[in-house]
TORBA-21217 format. One record per residue (C-alpha): residue in three letters; residue number from 1; x, y, z. Coordinates in Angstrom, 2 decimals, padded with zeros to 5 digits. Example, Ala and Ser with C-alpha at 12.3 -4.5 7.8 and 13.67 -1.06 7.14 Angstrom:
2
+---------+-----+---------+---------+---------+
: residuo : num :       x :       y :       z :
+---------+-----+---------+---------+---------+
:     ala :   1 :  012.30 : -004.50 :  007.80 :
:     ser :   2 :  013.67 : -001.06 :  007.14 :
+---------+-----+---------+---------+---------+
REM end
This chain:
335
+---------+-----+---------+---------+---------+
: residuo : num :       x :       y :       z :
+---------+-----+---------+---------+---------+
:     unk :   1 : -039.73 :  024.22 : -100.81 :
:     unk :   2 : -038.12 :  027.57 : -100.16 :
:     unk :   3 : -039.80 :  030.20 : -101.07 :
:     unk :   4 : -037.94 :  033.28 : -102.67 :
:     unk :   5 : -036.63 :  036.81 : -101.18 :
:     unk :   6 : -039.48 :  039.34 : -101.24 :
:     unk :   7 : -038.13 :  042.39 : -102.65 :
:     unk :   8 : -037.28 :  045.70 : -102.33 :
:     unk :   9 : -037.94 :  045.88 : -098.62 :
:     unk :  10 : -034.60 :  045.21 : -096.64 :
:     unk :  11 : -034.88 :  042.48 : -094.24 :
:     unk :  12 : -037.76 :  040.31 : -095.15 :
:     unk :  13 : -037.50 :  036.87 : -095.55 :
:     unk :  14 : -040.36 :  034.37 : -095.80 :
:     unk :  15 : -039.66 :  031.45 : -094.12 :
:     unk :  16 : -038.94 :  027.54 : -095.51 :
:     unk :  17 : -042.22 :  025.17 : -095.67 :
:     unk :  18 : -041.75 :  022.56 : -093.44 :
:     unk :  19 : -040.20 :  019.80 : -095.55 :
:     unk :  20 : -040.79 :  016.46 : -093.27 :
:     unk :  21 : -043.87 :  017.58 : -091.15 :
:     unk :  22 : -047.02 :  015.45 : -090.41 :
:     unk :  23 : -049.54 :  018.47 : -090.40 :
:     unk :  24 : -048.48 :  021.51 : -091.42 :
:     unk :  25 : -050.38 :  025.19 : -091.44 :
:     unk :  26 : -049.45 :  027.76 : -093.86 :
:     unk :  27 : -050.50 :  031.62 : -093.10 :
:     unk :  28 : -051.56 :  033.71 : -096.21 :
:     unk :  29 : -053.38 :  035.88 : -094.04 :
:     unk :  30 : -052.27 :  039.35 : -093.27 :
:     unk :  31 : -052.10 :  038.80 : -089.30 :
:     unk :  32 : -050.45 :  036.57 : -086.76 :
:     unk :  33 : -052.47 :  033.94 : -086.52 :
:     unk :  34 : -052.21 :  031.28 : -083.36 :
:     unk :  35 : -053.91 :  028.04 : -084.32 :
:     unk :  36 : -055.20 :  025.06 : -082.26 :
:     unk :  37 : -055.67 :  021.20 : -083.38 :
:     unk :  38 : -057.19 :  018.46 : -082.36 :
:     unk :  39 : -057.34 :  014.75 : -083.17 :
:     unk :  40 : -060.18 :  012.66 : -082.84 :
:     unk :  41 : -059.74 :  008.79 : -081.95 :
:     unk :  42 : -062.11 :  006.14 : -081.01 :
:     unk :  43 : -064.04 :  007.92 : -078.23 :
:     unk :  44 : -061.02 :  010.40 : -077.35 :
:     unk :  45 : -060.29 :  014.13 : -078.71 :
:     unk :  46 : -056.62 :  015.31 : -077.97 :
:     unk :  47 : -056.54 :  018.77 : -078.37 :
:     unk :  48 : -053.25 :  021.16 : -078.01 :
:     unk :  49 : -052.80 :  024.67 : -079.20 :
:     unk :  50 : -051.44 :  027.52 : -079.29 :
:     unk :  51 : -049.22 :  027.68 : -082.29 :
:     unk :  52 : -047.88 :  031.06 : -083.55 :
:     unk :  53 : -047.80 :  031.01 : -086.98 :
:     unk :  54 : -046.85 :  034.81 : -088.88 :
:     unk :  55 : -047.88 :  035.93 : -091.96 :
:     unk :  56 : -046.22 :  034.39 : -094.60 :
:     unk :  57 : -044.85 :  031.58 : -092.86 :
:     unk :  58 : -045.60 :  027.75 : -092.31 :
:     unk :  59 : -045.36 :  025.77 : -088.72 :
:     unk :  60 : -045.87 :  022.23 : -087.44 :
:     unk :  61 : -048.56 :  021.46 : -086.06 :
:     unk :  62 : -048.47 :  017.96 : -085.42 :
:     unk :  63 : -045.27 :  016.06 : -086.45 :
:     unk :  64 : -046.56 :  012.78 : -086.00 :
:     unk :  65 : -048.09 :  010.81 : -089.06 :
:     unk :  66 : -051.96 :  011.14 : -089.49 :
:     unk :  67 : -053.48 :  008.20 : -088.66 :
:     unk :  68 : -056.60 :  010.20 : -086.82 :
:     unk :  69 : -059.17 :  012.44 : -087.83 :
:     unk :  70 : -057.95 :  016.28 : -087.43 :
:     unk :  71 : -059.46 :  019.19 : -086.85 :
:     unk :  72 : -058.33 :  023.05 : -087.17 :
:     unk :  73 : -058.87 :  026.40 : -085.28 :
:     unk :  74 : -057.27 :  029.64 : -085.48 :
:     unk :  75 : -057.60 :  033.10 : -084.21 :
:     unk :  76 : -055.86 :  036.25 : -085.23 :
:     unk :  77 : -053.13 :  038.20 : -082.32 :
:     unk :  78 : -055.09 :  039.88 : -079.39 :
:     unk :  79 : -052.49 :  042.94 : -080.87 :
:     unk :  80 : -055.20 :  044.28 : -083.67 :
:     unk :  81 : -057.43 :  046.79 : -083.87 :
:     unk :  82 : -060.70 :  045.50 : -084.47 :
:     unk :  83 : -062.78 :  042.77 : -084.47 :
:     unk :  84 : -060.95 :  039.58 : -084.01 :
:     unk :  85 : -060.65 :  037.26 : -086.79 :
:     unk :  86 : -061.06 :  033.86 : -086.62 :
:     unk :  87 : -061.02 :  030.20 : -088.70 :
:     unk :  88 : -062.89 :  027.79 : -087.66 :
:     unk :  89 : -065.96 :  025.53 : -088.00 :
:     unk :  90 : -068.92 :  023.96 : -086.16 :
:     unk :  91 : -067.60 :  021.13 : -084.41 :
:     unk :  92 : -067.16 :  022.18 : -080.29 :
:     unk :  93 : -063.74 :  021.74 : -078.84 :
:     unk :  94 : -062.75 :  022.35 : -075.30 :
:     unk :  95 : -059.19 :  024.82 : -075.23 :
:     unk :  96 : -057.51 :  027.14 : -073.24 :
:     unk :  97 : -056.30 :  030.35 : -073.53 :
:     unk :  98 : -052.37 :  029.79 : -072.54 :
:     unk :  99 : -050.89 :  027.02 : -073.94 :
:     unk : 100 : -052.20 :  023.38 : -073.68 :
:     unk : 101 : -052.76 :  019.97 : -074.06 :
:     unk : 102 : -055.91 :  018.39 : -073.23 :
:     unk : 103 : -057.79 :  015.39 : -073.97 :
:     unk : 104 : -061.89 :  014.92 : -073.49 :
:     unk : 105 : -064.55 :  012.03 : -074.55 :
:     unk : 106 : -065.42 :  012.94 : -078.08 :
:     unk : 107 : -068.91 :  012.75 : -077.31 :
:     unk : 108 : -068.45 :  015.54 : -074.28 :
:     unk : 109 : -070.94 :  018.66 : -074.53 :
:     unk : 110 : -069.36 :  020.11 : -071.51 :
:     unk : 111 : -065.80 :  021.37 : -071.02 :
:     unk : 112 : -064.35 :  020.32 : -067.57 :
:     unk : 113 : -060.74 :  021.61 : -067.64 :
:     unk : 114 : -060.50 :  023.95 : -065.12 :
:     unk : 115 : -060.50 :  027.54 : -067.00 :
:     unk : 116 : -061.72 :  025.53 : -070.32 :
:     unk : 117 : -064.04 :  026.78 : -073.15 :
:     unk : 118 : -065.56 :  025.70 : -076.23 :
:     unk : 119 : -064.47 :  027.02 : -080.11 :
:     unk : 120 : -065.75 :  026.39 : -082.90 :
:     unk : 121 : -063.52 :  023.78 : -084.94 :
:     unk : 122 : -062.95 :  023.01 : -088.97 :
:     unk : 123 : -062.44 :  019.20 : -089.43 :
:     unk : 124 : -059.50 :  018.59 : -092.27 :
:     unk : 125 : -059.53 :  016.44 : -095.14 :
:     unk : 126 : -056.81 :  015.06 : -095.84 :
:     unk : 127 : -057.47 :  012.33 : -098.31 :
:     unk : 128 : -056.46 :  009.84 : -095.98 :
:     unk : 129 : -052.69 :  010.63 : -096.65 :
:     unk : 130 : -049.79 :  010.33 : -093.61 :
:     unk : 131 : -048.81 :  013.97 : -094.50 :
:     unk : 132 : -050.43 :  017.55 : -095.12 :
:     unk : 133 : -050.30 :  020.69 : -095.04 :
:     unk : 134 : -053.08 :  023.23 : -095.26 :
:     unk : 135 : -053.45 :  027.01 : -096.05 :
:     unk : 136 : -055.15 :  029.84 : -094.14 :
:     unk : 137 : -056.97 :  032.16 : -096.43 :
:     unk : 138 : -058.15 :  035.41 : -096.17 :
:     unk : 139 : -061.55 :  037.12 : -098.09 :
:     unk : 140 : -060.41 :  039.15 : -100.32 :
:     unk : 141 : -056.82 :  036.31 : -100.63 :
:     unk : 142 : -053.97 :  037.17 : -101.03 :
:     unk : 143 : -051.82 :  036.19 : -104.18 :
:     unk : 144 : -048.92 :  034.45 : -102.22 :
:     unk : 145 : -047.29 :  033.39 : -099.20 :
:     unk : 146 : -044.79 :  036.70 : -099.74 :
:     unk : 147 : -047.66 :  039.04 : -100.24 :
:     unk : 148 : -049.04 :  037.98 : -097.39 :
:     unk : 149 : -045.98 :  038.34 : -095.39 :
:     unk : 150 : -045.41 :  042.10 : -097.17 :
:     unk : 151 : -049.74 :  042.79 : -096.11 :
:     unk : 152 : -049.04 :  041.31 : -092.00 :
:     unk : 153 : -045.91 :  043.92 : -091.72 :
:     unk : 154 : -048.18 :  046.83 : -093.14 :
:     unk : 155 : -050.60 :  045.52 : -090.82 :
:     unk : 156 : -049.18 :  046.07 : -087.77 :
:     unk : 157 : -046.60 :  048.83 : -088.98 :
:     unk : 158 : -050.87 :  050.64 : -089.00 :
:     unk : 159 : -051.72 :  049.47 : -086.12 :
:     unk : 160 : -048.40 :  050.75 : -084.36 :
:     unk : 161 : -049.44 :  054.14 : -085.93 :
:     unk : 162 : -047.69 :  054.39 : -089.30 :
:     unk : 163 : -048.81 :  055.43 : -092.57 :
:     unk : 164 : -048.02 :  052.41 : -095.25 :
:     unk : 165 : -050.96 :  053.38 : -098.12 :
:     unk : 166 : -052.95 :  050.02 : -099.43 :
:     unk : 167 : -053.26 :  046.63 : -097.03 :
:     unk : 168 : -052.04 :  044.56 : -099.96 :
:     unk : 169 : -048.96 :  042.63 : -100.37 :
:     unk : 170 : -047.46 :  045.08 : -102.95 :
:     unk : 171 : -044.28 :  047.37 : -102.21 :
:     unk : 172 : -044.91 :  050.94 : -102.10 :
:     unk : 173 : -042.29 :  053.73 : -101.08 :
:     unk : 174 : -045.09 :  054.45 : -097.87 :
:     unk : 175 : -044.38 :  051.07 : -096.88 :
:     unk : 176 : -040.47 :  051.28 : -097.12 :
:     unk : 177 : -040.47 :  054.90 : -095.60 :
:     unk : 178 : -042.75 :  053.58 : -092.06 :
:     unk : 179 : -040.42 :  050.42 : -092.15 :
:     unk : 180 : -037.58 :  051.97 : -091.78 :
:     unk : 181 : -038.69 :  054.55 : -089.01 :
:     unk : 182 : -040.27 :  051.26 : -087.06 :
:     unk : 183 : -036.71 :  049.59 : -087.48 :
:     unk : 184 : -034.83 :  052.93 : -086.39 :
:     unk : 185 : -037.52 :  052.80 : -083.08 :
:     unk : 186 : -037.39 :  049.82 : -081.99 :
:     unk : 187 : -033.25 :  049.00 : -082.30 :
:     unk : 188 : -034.31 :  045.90 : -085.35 :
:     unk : 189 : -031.44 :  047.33 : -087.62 :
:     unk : 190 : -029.95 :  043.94 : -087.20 :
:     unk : 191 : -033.15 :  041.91 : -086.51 :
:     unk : 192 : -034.81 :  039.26 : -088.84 :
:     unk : 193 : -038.31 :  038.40 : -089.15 :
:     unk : 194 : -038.76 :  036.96 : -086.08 :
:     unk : 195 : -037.69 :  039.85 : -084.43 :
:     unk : 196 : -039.34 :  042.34 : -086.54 :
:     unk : 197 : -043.06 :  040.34 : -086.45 :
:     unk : 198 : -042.39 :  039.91 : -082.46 :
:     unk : 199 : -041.47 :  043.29 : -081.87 :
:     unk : 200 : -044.87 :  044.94 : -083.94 :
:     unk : 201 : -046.98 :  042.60 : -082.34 :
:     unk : 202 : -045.68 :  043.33 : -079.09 :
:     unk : 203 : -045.99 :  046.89 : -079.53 :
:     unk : 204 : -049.49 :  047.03 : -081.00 :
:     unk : 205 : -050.50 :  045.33 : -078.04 :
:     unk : 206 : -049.60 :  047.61 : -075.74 :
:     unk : 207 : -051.81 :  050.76 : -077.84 :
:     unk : 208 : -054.84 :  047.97 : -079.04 :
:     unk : 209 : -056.92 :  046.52 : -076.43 :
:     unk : 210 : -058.88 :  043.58 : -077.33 :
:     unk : 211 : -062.65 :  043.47 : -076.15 :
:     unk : 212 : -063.22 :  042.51 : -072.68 :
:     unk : 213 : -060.18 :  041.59 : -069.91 :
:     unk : 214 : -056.46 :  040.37 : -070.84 :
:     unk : 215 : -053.78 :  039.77 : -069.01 :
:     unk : 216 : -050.74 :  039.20 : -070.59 :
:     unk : 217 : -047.17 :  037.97 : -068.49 :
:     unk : 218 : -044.01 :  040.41 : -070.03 :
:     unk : 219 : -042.00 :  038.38 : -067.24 :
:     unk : 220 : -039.95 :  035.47 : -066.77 :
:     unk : 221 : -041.76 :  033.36 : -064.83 :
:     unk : 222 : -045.69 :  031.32 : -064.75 :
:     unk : 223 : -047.25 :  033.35 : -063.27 :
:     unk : 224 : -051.06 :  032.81 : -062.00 :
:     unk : 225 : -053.61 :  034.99 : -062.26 :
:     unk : 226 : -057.32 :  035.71 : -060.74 :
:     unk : 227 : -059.76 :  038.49 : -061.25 :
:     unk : 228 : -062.63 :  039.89 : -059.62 :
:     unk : 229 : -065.82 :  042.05 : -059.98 :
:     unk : 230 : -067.65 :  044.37 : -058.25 :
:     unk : 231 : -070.38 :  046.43 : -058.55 :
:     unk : 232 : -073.77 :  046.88 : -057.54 :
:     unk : 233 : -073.53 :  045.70 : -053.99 :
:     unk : 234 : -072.07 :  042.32 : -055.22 :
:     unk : 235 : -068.79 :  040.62 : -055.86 :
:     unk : 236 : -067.86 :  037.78 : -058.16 :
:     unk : 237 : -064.03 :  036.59 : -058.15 :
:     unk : 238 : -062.72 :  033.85 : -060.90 :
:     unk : 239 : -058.87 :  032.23 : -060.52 :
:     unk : 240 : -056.34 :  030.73 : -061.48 :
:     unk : 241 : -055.47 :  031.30 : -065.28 :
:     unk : 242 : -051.85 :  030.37 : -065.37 :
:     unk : 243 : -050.06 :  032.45 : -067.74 :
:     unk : 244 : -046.84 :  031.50 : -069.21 :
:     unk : 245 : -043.67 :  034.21 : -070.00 :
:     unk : 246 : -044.86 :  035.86 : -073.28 :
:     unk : 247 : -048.23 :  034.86 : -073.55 :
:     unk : 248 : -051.76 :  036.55 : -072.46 :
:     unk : 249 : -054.48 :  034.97 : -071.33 :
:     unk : 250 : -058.39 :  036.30 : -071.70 :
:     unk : 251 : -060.36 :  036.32 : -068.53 :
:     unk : 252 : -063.38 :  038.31 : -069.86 :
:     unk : 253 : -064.43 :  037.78 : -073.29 :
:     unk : 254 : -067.30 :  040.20 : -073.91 :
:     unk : 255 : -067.38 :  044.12 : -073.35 :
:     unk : 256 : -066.64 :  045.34 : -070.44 :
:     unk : 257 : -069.35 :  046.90 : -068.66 :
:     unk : 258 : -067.74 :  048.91 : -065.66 :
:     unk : 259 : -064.68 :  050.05 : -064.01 :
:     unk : 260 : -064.89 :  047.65 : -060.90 :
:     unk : 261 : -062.28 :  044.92 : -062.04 :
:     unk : 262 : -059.14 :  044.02 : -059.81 :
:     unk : 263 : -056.27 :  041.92 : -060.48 :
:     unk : 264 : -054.38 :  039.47 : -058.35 :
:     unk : 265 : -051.05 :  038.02 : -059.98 :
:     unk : 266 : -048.73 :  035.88 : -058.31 :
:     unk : 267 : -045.63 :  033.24 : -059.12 :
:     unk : 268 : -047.07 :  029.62 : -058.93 :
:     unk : 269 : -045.57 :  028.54 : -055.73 :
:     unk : 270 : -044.39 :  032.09 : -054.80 :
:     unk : 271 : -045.57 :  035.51 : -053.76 :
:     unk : 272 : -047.48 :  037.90 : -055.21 :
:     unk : 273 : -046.79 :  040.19 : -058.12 :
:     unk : 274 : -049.69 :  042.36 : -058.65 :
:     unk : 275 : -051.52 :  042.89 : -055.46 :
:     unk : 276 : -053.31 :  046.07 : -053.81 :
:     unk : 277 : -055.89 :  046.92 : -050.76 :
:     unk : 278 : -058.57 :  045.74 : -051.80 :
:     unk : 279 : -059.75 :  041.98 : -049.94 :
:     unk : 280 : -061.45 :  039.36 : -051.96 :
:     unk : 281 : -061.35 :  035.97 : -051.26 :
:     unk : 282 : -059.20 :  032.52 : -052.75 :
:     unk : 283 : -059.31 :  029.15 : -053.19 :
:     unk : 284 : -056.06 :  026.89 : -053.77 :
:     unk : 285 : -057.38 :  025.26 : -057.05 :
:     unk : 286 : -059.68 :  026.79 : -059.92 :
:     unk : 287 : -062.43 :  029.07 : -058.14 :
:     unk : 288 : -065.43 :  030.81 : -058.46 :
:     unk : 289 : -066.41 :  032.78 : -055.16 :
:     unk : 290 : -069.29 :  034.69 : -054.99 :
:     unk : 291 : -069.31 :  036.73 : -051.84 :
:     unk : 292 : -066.67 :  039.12 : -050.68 :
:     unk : 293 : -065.94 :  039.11 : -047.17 :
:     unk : 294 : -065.87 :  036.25 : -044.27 :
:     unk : 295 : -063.40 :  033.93 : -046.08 :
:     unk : 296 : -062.32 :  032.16 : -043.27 :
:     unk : 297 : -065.62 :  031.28 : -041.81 :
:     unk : 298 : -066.15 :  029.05 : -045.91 :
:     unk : 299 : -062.48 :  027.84 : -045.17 :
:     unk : 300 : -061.19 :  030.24 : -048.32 :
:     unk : 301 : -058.05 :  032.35 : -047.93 :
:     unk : 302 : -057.68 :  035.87 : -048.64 :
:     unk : 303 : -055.73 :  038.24 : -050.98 :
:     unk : 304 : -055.23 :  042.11 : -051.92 :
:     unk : 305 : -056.26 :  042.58 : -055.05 :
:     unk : 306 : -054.90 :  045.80 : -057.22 :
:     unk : 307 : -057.89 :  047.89 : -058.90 :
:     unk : 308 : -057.32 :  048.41 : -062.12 :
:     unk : 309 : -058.52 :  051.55 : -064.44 :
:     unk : 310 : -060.56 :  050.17 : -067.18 :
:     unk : 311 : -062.49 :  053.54 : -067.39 :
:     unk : 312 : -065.28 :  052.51 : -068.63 :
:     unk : 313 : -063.51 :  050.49 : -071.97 :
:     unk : 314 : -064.83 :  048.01 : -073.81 :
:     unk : 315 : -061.42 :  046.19 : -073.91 :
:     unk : 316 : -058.77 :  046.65 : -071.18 :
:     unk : 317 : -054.60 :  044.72 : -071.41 :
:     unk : 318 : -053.08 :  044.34 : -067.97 :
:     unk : 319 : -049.13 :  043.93 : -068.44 :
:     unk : 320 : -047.58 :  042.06 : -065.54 :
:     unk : 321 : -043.40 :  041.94 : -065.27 :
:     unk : 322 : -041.00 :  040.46 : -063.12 :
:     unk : 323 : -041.60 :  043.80 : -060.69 :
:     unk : 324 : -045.62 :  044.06 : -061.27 :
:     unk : 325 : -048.04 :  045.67 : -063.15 :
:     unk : 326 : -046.87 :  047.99 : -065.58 :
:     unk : 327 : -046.78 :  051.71 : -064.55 :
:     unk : 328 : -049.97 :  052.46 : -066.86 :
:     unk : 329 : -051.40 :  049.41 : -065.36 :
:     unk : 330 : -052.61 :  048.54 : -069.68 :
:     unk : 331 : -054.28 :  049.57 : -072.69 :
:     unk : 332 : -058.36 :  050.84 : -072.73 :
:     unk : 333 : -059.98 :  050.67 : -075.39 :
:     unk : 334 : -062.91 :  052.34 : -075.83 :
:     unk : 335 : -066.31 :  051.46 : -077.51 :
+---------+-----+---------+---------+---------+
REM end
């Protein structure tokens, strides 16, 4: 079903439900959500994630027909001021934070993917049917999939610093006024709603820190990423997330408790592209090394890590492009 133009603000379209899908998740919450799955079968869990899904809008999830039993998770964009939102459940599931496809016994209490971690997921009920499609809800909900389309741009239009009045999904002349200057800003005059959702998000990424340490890839190739501690007289260093073009990847998930974090980045299979002076040691495959100094004598190799200046935030975004970090390294947030 298509859904109808929402009015009055130029631009906005809310996207066709998918018509021929196998699972399918609708968004009538006011952020951008990005949304796992997994399917349990016999003694096997497949689990893949992350799919983008704005507000407003419906995505694929799985396009094959349900013959399994599914379950859902879904977080809101790291781009948000805030606490992060989430939908979810009870029911452990082993993910990652790029992109991914992973399978695991379903009775497995541990999560053995190098860089994996348990969340929380929602199992579906689907009345046994080959097709479905399930909404995303908000507390207090939103009316429709349009309001909630109309609520996600005022969202982030805030959270990029403008003044749009109520978070609802009703048109206001506030709303118009700060869409307009955003559009002006940031060259969207011709842009859709892929372009305008990408381009807020992007933005209110670069100004909201989420809590603890994220690295996100604004180049054009994988690149692969490790990060290390230190403080007190010791040293703890953790690699390799890989990091796809686009995407952002978490490698501390709490608060942030000093300034002594430094970043290696470098091109899988290629040299490095955020590196400094200061030595900690490497391993080829997924490490945790806790000593700094000596590598050679434990057969590790050894890198220059960058330090970055988390000042003392709770939250702290490291931007990495084709040339390195970004000039203002990322975004602190404080407490």
């Amino acid at each position: 079903m298509r859904l109808g133009l929402l009015g009055l603000v130029a631009g906005l379209l809310v996207a066709a439900t998918p018509a021929h899908a196998a699972l399918n998740l609708c968004n009538r919450t006011s952020y951008v959500l990005y949304a796992a799955t997994a399917a349990i079968q016999g003694a096997q869990v497949s689990a893949q994630g992350w799919t983008r899904i704005t507000p407003g809008d419906c995505q694929t999830v799985r396009p094959e027909e349900l013959t399994a039993s599914y379950l859902v998770y879904a977080r809101s964009s790291l781009s948000y001021s805030g606490p992060a939102k989430a939908w979810g459940g009870t029911r452990p599931i082993c993910v990652r934070d790029a992109d991914f496809h992973a399978t695991q016994p379903a009775a497995a209490t541990v999560c053995k993917e190098d860089g994996g971690f348990a969340l929380p997921f929602a199992p579906l009920n689907t009345g046994g049917k080959r097709s479905w499609t399930m909404t995303l809800d908000e507390t207090p909900a939103l009316a429709s999939l349009p309001a909630a389309q109309l609520a996600g741009v005022k969202r982030l239009l805030r959270d990029n610093g403008y003044d749009v009045g109520a978070l609802d999904g009703t048109v206001s002349k506030k709303t118009g006024i700060a869409l307009a200057a955003y559009r002006k800003k940031a060259n969207l005059d011709k842009g859709g709603n892929a372009e305008l959702f990408a381009a807020l998000e992007r933005d209110a990424l670069k100004t909201n820190a989420p809590m603890g340490y994220t690295v996100c890839n604004d180049g054009k190739a994988l690149l692969e990423v490790a990060l290390a501690q230190a403080g007190g007289g010791k040293a703890t260093t953790h690699g390799w997330w890989s990091v796809p073009p686009g995407a952002c990847a978490r490698a501390v998930t709490t608060a942030l408790g000093s300034d002594a974090y430094y970043l290696f980045a470098r091109h899988k299979n290629g040299g490095p592209v955020a590196a400094g002076p200061e030595k900690f040691c490497i391993a080829p495959a997924a490490f945790e090394i806790k000593e700094r100094g000596n590598c050679a004598a434990r057969n590790q190799a050894e890198a220059g890590f960058v330090h970055t200046q988390t000042n003392g935030a709770a939250g702290y975004v490291a931007h990495i492009g084709d040339k390195g970090l970004s000039p203002n390294g990322g975004a602190p947030n404080k407490p």
